[in-house]
C-alpha positions in Angstrom: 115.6 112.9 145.2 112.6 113.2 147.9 110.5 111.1 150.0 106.8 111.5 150.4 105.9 111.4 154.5 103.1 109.3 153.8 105.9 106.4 152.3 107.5 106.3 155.6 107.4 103.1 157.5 105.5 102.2 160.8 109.1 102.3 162.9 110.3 105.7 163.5 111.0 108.0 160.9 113.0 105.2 158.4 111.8 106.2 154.7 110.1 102.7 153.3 109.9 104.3 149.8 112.1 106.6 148.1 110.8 108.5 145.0 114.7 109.7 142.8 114.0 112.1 139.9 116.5 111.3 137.6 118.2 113.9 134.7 115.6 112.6 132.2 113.0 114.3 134.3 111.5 110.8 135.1 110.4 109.9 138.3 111.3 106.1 139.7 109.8 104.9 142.8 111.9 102.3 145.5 111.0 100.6 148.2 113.8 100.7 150.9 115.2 97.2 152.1 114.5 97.3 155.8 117.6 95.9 158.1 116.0 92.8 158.6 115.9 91.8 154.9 119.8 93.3 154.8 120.8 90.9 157.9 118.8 87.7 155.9 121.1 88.2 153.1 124.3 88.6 154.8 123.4 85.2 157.1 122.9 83.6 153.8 126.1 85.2 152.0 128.4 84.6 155.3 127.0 80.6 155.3 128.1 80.6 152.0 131.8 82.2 152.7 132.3 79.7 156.2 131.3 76.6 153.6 133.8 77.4 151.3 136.1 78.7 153.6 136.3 75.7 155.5 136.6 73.5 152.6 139.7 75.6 150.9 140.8 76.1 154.5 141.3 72.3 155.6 142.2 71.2 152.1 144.5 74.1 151.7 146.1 73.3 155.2 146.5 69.4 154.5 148.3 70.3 151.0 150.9 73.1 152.6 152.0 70.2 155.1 152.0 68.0 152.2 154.4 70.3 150.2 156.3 71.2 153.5 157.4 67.7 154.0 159.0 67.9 150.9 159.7 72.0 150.0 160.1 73.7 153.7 160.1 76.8 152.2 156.7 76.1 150.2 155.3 76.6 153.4 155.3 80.1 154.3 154.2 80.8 150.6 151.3 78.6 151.0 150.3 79.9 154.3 150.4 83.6 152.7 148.4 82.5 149.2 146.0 81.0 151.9 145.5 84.2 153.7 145.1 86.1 150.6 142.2 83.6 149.4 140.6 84.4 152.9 140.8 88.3 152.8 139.2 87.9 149.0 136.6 85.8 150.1 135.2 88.0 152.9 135.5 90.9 151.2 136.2 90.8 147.7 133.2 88.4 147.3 130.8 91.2 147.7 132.2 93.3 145.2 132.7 90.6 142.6 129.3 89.4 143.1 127.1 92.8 142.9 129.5 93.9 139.7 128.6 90.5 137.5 124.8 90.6 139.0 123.9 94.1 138.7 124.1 94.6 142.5 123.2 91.6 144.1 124.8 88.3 145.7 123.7 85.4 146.5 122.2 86.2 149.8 121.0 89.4 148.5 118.9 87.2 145.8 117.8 85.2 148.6 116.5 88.0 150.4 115.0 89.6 147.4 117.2 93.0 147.5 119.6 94.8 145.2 122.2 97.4 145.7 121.6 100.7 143.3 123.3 104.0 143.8 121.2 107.0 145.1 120.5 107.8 141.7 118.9 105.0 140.6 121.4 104.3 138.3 123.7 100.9 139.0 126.9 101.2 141.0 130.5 101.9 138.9 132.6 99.3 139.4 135.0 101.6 141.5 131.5 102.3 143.7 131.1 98.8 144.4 134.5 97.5 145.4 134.7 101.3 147.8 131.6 100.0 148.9 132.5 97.2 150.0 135.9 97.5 151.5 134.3 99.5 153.8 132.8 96.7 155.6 136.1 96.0 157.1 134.6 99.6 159.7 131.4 98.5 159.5 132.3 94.9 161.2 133.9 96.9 163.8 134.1 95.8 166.7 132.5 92.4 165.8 129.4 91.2 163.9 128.9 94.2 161.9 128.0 96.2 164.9 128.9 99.9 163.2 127.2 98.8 160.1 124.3 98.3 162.1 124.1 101.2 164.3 125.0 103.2 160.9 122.0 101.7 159.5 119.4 101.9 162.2 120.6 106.0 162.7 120.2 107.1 158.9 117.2 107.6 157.4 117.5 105.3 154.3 119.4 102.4 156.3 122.5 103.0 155.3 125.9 101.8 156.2 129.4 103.6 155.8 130.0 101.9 152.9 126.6 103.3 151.4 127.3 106.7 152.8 130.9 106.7 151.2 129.3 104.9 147.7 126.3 106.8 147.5 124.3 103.8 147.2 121.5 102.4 148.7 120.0 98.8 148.9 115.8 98.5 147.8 113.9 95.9 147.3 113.4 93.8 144.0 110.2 94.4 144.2 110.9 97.4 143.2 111.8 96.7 139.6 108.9 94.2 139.2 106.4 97.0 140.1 107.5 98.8 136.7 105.9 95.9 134.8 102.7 97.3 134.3 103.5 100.8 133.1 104.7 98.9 129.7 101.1 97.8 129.3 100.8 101.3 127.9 103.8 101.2 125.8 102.6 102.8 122.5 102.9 100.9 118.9 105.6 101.9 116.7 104.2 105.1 114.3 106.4 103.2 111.7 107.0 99.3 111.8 110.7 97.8 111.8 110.8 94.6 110.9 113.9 94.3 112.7 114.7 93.7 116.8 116.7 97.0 117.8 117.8 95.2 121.0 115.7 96.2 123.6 116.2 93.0 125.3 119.3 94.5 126.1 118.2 97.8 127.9 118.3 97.2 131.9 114.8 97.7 133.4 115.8 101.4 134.3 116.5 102.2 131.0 113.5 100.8 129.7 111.1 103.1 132.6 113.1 106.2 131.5 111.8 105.3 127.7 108.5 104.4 128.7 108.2 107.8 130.7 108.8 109.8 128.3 107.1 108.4 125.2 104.0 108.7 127.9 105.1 112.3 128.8 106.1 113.6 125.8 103.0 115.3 124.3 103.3 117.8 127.7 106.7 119.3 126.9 108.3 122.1 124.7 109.2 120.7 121.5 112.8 122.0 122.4 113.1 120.1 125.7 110.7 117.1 124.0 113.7 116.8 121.3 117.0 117.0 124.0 115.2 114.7 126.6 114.9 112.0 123.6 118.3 112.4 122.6 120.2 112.4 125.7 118.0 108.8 126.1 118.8 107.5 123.1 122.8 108.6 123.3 122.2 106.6 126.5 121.1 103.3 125.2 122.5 103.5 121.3 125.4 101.6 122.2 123.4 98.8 123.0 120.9 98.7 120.3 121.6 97.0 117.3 120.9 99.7 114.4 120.6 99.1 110.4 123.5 100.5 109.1 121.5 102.8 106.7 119.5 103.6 110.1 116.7 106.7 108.5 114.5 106.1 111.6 113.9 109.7 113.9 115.0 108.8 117.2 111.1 109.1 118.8 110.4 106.1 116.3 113.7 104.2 117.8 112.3 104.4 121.3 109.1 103.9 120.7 110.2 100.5 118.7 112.6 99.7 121.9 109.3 100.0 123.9 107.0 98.4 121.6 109.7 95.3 121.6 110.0 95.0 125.0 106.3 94.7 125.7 105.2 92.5 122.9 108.2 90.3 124.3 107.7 89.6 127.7 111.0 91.1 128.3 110.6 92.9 131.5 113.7 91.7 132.8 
C-alpha cells in the first residue's frame, strides 16, 4: 500500500488518495473520505436512530405501563427488552447496515462514502461489527470527540475502530472512476453464448480482471498462468459454469470482462 505526495490534500499532510497494490499485482486507486463527509453521514445516520428511537421509545414506554397495570412484573422485562433495542440501535445499526450494503449505511450513502478494509478488499463480518463496537471509545467523552481527534491525528482519517479493523472509509467516487478502464475490456478469443455471471463479481473483482487481461502480455508465462488462476479460484464460486466447462480460464475472464462491458454492469 503507498501514497503518492502529489495525492495529498491541501490541509496538512492528510493523504486524499490512496493507491493499495493488491496480491494480484493490481493497483486500485481511492480517494480518502475527508472528516467532513464522515460527520455528514453520521448527522444523517444519528437523525435516523433519534426518529426511530423516539418512536419505539414512547410507544415502547406507553405499552410497558399498559402491561404493568395488568402483569407488575412485565414491567422490569419490558424496561430491559427496551434497553437492549436501544444499545442495538446505536450500535449494532452500523454493523448490520455496512454488512448487507457492502460497507455503507444510510448516511454513509447520503454522503457518498463506503467503508473497505486497507486492502481494498470488503470488511469480514467479524471486521465490521469490531469496527463498530469500538465507537462506544470513540464517543468518549461525548459527541464522538476521540473518534475525531483519532481521525484528524492519522494520516488516512482514521478512528479506533479503523485502526483496530484495518479499514478505511473512501469515497464512492472511487468505484465509479473504474468505469472507463472496461472501455478497453477485450472481446472474448472464443464466444460463449452463455452469461458466466459476471453481474455477480463486485466492482473490485471486476478491476482485478480487467488488469490483468490488460497486463497480461508483460508477464512470465509462469506468473501470467498463477495470477489468472488465483483470480479465477477467487470469483468461480460465483460464476455460473457449463457443467461440461472446456473453456481455459484466460477465455473465462476475458468473457466475465467482455459481459460486464457489453452490459452496462458496472455496478
Amino acid at each position: 500500500m503507498s501514497s503518492n505526495p502529489s495525492d495529498r490534500a491541501s490541509l496538512g499532510s492528510y493523504t486524499e488518495k490512496l493507491t493499495i497494490e493488491t496480491p494480484e499485482q493490481t493497483s486500485l486507486d481511492f480517494a480518502i473520505a475527508g472528516v467532513g463527509s464522515r460527520f455528514l453521514a453520521l448527522a444523517v445516520d444519528t437523525l435516523i436512530q433519534t426518529l426511530v428511537g423516539f418512536i419505539v421509545g414512547v410507544g415502547g414506554t406507553m405499552a410497558i405501563g399498559g402491561l404493568a397495570s395488568v402483569l407488575p412484573k412485565s414491567a422490569i422485562w419490558g424496561a430491559a427488552v427496551l434497553v437492549l433495542f436501544f444499545f442495538l440501535l446505536y450500535f449494532a445499526y452500523f454493523a448490520f447496515f455496512e454488512i448487507i450494503w457492502n460497507g455503507q449505511t444510510p448516511g454513509k450513502r447520503k454522503a457518498g462514502i463506503r467503508v473497505i478494509k486497507d486492502s481494498g478488499r470488503p470488511l469480514t463480518v467479524p471486521e465490521s461489527i469490531a469496527r463498530n463496537l469500538l465507537r462506544i471509545v470513540d464517543w468518549l467523552p461525548a459527541f464522538y470527540a476521540v473518534g475525531i481527534v483519532s481521525a484528524v491525528l492519522t494520516k488516512e482519517n482514521k478512528r479506533l475502530g479503523d485502526l483496530v479493523a484495518g479499514s478505511l472509509v473512501v469515497r464512492e467516487s472511487s468505484f465509479s472512476d473504474l468505469k472507463p478502464v472496461w472501455q478497453t475490456a477485450p472481446a472474448p478469443s472464443s464466444p460463449v453464448l452463455v452469461p458466466l455471471g459476471a453481474i455477480h463479481l463486485t466492482l473490485e473483482e471486476s478491476a482485478l480482471i480487467d488488469s490483468f487481461l490488460n497486463r497480461r502480455s508483460e508477464l512470465d508465462y509462469d506468473v501470467r498462468v498463477r495470477m489468472a488462476d488465483q483470480i479465477f479460484q477467487r470469483v468461480k464460486p460465483k460464476l455460473t459454469l457449463p457443467a461440461d466447462n472446456a473453456l481455459s480460464v484466460e477465455t473465462i475472464l476475458e468473457t466475465l470482462a467482455y459481459e460486464r462491458r457489453t452490459t452496462g454492469g458496472y455496478g
